[in-house]
C-alpha positions as a printed NumPy array, in Angstrom:
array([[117.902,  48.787, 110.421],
       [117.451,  51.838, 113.123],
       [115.448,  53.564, 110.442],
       [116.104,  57.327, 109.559],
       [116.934,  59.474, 112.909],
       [114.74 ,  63.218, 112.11 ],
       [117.098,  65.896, 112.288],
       [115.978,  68.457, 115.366],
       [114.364,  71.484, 114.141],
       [115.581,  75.281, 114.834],
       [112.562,  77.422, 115.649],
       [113.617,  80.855, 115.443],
       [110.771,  82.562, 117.985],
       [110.831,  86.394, 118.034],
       [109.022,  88.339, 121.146],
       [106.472,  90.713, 120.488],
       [107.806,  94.496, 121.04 ],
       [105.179,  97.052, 122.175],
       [107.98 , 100.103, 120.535],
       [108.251, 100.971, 117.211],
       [111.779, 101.87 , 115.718],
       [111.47 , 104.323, 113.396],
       [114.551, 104.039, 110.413],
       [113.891, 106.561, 108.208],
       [111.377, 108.75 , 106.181],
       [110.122, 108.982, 103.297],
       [107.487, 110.144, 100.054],
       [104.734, 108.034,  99.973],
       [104.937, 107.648,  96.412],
       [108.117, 106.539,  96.581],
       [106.765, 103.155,  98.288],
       [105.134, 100.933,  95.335],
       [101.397,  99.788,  95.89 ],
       [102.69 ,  96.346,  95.383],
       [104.107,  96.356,  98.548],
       [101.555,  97.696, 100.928],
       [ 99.415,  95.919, 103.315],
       [ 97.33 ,  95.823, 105.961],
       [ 96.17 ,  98.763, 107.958],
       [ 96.572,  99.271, 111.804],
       [ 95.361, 102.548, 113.984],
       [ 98.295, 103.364, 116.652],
       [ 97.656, 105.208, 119.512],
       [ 99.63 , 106.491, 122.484],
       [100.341, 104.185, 125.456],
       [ 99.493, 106.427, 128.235],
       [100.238, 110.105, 129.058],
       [103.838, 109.848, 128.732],
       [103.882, 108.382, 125.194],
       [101.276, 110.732, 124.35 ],
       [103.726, 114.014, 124.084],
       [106.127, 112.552, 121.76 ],
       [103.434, 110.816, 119.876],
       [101.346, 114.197, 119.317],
       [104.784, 115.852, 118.278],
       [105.558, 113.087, 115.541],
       [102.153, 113.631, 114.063],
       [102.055, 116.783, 113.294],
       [105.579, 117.288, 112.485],
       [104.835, 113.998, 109.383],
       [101.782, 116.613, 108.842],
       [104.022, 119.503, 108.156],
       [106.568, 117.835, 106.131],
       [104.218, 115.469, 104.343],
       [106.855, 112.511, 105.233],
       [105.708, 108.929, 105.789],
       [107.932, 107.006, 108.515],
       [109.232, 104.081, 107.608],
       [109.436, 101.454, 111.199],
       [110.032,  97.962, 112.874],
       [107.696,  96.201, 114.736],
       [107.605,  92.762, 115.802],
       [104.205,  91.401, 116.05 ],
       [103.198,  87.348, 116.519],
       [106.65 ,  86.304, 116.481],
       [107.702,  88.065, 113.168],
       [109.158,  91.115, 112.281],
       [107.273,  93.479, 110.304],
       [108.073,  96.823, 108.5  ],
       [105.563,  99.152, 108.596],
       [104.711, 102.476, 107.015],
       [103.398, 105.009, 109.302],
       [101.417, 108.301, 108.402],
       [ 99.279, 110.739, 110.106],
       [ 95.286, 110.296, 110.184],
       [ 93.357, 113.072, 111.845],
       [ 93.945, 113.215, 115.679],
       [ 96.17 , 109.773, 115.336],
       [ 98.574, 107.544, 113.341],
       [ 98.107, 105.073, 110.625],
       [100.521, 102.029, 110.515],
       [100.973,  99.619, 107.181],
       [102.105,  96.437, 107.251],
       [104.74 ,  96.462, 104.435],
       [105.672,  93.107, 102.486],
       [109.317,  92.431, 102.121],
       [110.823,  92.424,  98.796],
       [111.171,  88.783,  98.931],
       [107.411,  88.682,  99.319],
       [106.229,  90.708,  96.031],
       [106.614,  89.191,  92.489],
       [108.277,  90.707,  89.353],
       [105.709,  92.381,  87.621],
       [107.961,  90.984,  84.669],
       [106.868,  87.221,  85.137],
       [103.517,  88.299,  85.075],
       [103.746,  90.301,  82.212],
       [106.78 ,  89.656,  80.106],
       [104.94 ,  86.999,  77.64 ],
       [102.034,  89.768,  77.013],
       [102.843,  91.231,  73.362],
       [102.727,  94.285,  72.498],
       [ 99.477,  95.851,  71.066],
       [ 99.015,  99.415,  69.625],
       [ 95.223,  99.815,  70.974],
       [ 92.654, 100.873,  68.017],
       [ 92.409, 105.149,  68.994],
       [ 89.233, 105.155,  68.01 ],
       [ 88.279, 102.644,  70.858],
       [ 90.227, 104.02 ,  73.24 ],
       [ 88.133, 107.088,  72.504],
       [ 84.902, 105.724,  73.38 ],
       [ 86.521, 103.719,  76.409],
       [ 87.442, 107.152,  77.772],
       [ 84.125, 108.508,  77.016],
       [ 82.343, 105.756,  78.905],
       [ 85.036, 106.132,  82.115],
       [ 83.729, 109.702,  82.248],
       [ 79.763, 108.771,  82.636],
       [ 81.211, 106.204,  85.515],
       [ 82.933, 108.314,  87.389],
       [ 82.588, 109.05 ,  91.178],
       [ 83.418, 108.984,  94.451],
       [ 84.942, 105.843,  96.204],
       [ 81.942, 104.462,  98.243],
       [ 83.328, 101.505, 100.012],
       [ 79.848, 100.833, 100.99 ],
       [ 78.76 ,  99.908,  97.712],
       [ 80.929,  97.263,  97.256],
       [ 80.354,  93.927,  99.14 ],
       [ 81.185,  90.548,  99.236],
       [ 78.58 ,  88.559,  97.378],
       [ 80.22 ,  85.216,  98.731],
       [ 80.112,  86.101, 102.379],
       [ 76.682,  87.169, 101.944],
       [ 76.047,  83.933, 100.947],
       [ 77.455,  82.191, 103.336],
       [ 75.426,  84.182, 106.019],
       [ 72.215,  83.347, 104.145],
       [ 73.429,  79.702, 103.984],
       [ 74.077,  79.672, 108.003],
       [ 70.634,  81.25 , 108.45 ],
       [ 68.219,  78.708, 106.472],
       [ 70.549,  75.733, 108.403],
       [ 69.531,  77.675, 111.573],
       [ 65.983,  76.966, 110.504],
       [ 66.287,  73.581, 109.884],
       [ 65.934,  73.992, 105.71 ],
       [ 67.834,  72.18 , 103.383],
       [ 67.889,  74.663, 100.822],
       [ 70.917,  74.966,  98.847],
       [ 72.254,  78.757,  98.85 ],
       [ 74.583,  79.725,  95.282],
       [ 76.602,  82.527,  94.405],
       [ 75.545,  84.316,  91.205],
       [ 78.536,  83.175,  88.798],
       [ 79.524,  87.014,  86.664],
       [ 78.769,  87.019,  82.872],
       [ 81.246,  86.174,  80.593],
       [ 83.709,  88.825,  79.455],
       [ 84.68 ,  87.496,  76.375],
       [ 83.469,  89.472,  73.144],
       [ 83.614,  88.906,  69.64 ],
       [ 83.456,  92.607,  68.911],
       [ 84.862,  94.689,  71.066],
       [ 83.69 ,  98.038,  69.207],
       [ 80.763,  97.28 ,  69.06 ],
       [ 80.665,  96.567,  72.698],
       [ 81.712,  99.475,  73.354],
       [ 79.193, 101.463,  71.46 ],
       [ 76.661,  99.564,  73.262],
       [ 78.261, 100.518,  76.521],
       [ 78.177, 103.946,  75.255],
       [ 74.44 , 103.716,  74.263],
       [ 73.118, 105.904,  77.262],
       [ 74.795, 108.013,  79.799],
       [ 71.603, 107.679,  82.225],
       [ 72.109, 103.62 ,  82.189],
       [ 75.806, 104.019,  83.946],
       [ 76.415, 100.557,  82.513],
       [ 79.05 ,  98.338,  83.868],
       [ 82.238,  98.075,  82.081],
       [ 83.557,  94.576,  81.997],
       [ 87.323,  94.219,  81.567],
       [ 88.451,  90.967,  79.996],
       [ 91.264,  89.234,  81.412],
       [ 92.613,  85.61 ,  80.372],
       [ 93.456,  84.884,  84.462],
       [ 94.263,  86.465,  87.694],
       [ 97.808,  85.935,  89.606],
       [ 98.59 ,  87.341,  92.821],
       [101.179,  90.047,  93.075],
       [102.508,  88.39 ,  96.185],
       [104.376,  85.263,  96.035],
       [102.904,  83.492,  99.336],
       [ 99.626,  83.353,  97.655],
       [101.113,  82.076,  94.389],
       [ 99.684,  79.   ,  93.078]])
């Protein structure tokens, strides 16, 4: 027989656009979390761009507007979320409602459960002692670190086998009581564990 004959593919190829078109603005808490992405600094291409880019910044300052624009970047087109940092602008990559699961599938077959008040109580009381400041600089990734320590005893020419510290369990058979022990003493700052039966990504590419 001649065998099956593949069908030619359409590529659909977009060209990367050094512009921004600007649609429309809007409250920044009108855009969901779910839906923002990565960051990206814009700045001015050269004196001329400069003027109009100063006067869009300050005039998203003044009316506390975030712009919403298209961009095409590596072939694809992207919407993006623009707002005013300091002395520049700060662009979001915005995921396409296509992209971003219904909170619904995630959490439809949860049922419903009026929490115990007086646990809540002591939950609040511990979320008080833990409070402060976001420090990104305290938080790190334990996996990439390593990984680097890994690469380094290879680099010496040791075979010695580099693990990850696995995190305790978070299942408890009495959650009060947990609590109360979590309470114990506001100069420990202990670390509040929330159980969870599994993590699913908000975003449908990186569903499993």
């Amino acid at each position: 027989g001649t065998g099956n004959v593949p069908k030619p593919r359409t590529r659909v190829r977009l060209e990367s656009t050094r512009t921004i078109d600007i649609e429309r603005f809007v409250d920044a808490r009108d855009i969901d979390r779910l839906y923002w992405n990565d960051p990206y600094f814009l700045v001015p291409d050269g004196k001329l761009a400069l003027e109009a880019y100063s006067v869009i910044r300050e005039a998203m300052k003044k009316t506390g507007r975030i712009a919403l624009g298209r961009v095409v970047m590596h072939t694809r087109e992207r919407l993006l979320a623009i707002e005013p940092r300091d002395e520049g602008l700060l662009a979001y990559s915005l995921r396409s409602h296509d992209e971003v699961r219904d909170p619904g599938d995630a959490f439809g077959d949860i049922p419903h459960h009026k929490a115990d008040p007086k646990m809540v109580a002591i939950a609040e009381k511990i979320i008080e002692q833990q409070a402060g400041a976001f420090d990104p600089t305290q938080f790190t990734d334990r996996y990439e670190e390593a990984l680097r320590a890994l690469i380094k005893e290879k680099e010496k020419g040791a075979g010695r086998k580099v693990t990850v510290e696995e995190p305790d369990d978070t299942q408890v058979s009495d959650l009060m009581a947990a609590l109360r022990q979590s309470l114990g003493g506001e100069r420990r700052k202990p670390a509040v564990k929330a159980p969870a039966r599994r993590a699913a990504s908000a975003s449908r590419k990186k569903r499993a």
